[in-house]
N, C-alpha and C positions, 0 to 999 in steps of 0.2 A: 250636980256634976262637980268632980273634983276639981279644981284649978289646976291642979299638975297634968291631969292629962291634955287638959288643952292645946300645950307644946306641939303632943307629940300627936294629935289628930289633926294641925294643919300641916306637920310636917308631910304626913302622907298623904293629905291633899295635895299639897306641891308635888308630892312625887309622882304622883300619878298623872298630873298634870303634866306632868314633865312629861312622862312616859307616852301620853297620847300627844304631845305635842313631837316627837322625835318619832314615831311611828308615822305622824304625818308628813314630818320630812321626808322620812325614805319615800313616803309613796312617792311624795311631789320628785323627790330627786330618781326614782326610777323612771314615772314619766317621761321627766325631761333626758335623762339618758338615752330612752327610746328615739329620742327623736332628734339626737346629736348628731349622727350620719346625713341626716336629711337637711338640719339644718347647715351644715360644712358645706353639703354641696348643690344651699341653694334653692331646697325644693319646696322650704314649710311656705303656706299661708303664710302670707302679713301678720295679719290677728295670731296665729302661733309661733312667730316668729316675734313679735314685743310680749308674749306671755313669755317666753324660752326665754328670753334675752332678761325679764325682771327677773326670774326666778336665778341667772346667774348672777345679775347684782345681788344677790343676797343669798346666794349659798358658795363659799369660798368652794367647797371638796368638788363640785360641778363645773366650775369656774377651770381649778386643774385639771379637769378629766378634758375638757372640751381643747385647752392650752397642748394635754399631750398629742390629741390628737390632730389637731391643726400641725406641730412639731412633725407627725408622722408625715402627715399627706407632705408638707413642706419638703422632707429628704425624697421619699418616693419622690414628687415630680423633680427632684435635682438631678435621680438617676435619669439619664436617657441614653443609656444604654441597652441594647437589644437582649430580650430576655433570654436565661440561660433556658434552653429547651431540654436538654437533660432534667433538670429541677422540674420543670411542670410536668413532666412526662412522668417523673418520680411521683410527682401531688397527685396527679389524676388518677396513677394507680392509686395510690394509698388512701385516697376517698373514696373508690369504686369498690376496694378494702372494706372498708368501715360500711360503706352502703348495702353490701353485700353479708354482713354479719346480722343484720336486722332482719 
């Protein structure tokens, strides 16, 4: 075996390595996105709820996704004002729209 090639065949063991370790990430961070509504509002298991919570200690881009959405729920419950009914009346056409094209 050459010496010179050596270089260049861990290099693309690290890459590859790489590459299954970041396709694992997504999985793990689709996962836990699945189940970021649930946990906001309270509803995971215990036991899925310290798996949810290790997997944001150590994934920053989850960490934000769960911060914007804590930010949303936050202004929504500030509004407490009564909904515009015109506007829902608008929404419910426009998804019975959509429902209706399928």
């Amino acid at each position: 075996m050459r010496a010179w090639l050596e270089p260049l065949r861990r290099n693309q063991r690290s890459q590859k390595w790489a590459q299954r370790a970041r396709s694992e990430r997504q999985k793990q961070c689709f996962e836990a996105l699945s189940l970021l509504q649930r946990y906001i509002d309270g509803e995971l298991d215990p036991s899925d709820v310290e798996v949810f919570e290790q997997h944001l200690d150590a994934c920053r881009a989850c960490g934000l996704e769960l911060r914007v959405y804590l930010d949303i729920k936050s202004s929504l419950a500030d509004r407490r004002e009564d909904p515009d009914h015109a506007a829902a009346a608008r929404l419910r056409q426009f998804t019975m729209r959509l429902r209706d094209q399928d």
